[in-house]
C-alpha positions in Angstrom: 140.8 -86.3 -179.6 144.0 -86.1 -181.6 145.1 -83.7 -184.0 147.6 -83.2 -186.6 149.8 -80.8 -189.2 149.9 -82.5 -192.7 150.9 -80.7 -196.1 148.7 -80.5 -198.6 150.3 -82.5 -202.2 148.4 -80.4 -204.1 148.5 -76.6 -202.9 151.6 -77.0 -200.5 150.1 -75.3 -197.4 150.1 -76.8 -194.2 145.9 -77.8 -192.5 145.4 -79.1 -188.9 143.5 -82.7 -188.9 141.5 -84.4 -186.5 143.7 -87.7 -186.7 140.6 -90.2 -186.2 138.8 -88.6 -189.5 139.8 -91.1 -193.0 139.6 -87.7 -195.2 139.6 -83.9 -195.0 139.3 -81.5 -197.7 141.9 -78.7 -198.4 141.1 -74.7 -198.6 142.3 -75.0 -202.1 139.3 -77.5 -202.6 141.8 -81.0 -202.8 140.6 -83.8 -201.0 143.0 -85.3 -198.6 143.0 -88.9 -197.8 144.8 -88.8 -193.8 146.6 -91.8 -194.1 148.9 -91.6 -197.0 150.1 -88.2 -195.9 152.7 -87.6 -193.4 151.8 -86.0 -190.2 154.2 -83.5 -188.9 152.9 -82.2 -185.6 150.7 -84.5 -183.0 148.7 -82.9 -180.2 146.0 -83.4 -178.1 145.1 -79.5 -178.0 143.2 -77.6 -180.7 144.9 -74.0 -179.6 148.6 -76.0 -179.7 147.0 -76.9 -183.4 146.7 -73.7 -184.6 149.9 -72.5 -183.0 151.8 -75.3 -185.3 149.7 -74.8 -188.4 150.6 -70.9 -188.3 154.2 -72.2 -187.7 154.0 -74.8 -190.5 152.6 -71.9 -193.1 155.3 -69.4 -192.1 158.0 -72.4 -192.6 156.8 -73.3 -196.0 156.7 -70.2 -196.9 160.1 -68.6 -195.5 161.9 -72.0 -196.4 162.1 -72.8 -192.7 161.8 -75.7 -191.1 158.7 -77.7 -189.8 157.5 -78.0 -186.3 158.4 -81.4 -185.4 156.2 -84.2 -184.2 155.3 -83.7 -180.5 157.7 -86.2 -178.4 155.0 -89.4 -177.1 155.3 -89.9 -173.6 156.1 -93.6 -172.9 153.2 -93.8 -170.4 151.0 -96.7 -169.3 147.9 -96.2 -171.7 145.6 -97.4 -168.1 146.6 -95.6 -166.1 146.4 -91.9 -168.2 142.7 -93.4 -169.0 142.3 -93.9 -165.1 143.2 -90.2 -164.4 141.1 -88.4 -166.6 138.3 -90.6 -165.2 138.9 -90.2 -161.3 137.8 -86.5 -161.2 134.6 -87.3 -162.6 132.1 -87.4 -159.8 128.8 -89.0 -162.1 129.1 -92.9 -162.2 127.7 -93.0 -165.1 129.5 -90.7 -166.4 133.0 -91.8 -165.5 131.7 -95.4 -166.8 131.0 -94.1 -170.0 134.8 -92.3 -170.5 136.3 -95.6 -169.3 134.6 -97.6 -172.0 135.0 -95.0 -174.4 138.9 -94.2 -173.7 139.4 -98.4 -173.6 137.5 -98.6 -177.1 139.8 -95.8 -178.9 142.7 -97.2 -177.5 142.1 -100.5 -178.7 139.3 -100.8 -180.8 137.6 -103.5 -178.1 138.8 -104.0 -174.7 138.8 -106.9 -172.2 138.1 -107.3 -168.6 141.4 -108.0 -168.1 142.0 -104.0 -169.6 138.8 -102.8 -167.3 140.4 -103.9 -164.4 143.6 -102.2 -164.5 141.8 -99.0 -165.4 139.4 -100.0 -162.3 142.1 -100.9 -159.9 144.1 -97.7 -160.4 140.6 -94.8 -160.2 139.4 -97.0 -157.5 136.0 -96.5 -156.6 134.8 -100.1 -157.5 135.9 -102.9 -158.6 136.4 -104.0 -162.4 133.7 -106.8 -162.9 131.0 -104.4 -161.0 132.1 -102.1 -163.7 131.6 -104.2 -166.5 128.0 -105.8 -165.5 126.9 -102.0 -164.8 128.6 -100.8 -168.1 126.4 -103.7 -169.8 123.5 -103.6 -168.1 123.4 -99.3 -169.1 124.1 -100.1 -172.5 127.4 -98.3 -172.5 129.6 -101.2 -173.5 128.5 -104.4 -175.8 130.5 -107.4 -176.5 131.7 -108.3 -179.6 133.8 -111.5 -179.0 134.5 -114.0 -177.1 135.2 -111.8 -173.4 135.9 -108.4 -175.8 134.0 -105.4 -175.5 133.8 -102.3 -177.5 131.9 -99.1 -176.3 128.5 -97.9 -177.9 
């Protein structure tokens, strides 16, 4: 899950997000709408969150500076999806954070996607993933060879 520091237009303090929500509501009561804000701070980590909200607050309110957004890693997308899922010892399990991962990094995924993921955890191979991820119900298909978790 991703999170953010945005501003609020209304009160001026800074709020962490959860980046995949459309809205969140302000402690001053004004309801946010996440996209047409500007997000200042992106992590992956709720306590690295609250360590750049405080920052934020004590900025805004010292006339400081603030935090800046976290530098992205230029990585391959497959391959940090493949190492969170090798340490997972349930099949099932590790099939259903594949699909899921795939699906929030795309919106729908191919096999084409599944088998780079599959080549690079390798335990099996990427069509054995994708008739088991079908045949669980963890994965449906939604185009013409697309697929997009449950």
């Amino acid at each position: 899950m991703k999170y953010a520091v945005i501003v609020c237009p209304r009160c001026g303090k800074a709020r962490g997000i959860e980046t995949a929500r459309k809205t969140s509501t302000c402690q001053c009561g004004h309801k946010i709408f996440n996209s047409r804000v500007k997000r200042h701070f992106l992590t992956d980590s709720p306590t690295e969150l609250a360590a750049a909200v405080g920052e934020a607050n004590a900025a805004l309110a010292g006339g400081g500076k603030l935090p800046r957004r976290k530098a992205r890693r230029r990585t391959n997308p497959y391959s940090e999806i493949a190492e969170r899922a090798k340490h997972i010892k349930d099949r099932m399990q590790r099939l259903s954070q594949i699909a899921q991962e795939l699906t929030e990094h795309g919106q729908e995924f191919s096999l084409e996607d599944l088998r780079k993921v599959a080549a690079l955890v390798g335990k099996e191979p990427g069509d054995e993933m994708l008739s088991l991820m079908i045949a669980q119900n963890i994965v449906y298909r939604v185009g013409d060879e697309r697929y997009r978790a449950v």
